[in-house]
C-alpha angles and dihedrals in degrees: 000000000000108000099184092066091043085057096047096045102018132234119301115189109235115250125225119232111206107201105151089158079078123082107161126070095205105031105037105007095055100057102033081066098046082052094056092044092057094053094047084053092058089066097043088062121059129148135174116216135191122219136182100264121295121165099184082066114125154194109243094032119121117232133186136229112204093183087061101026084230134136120225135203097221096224111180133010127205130171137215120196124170104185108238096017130055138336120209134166126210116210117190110212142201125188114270 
């Protein structure tokens, strides 16, 4: 057990998965768990972003980051408009 990284992030009690509809370890199991993990990945990546203003933006699009190579769910819009100045628009972002 590695102490150190239990100091620095903190203890999390592991969680069973009941799943008694799976039988084999290669064929079902397998992917049944790199299913889970990448669910569990999409929460670990979020990001907010602010664009030059774009109001056919969306919850629910893709978008992609070059810079990271990474798709995003685009999660939640909001606009700001100040008439006569500038027009942006804030996407908040989770890993796709």
């Amino acid at each position: 057990m590695d102490y150190d990284l239990w100091r620095m992030y903190g203890f999390r009690q592991m969680q069973v998965i009941q799943v008694p509809f799976l039988s084999n370890p290669e064929t079902q199991c397998a992917p049944y768990a790199a299913a889970l993990l990448s669910r569990a990945r999409r929460e670990i990546l979020q990001a907010t972003l602010v664009i030059a203003g774009n109001e056919y933006m969306q919850p629910g699009e893709v978008i992609y980051i070059e810079s990271a190579n990474q798709l995003y769910y685009v999660e939640s819009v909001s606009h700001n408009f100040s008439f006569g100045g500038s027009f942006t628009t804030n996407l908040s972002l989770k890993y796709g």
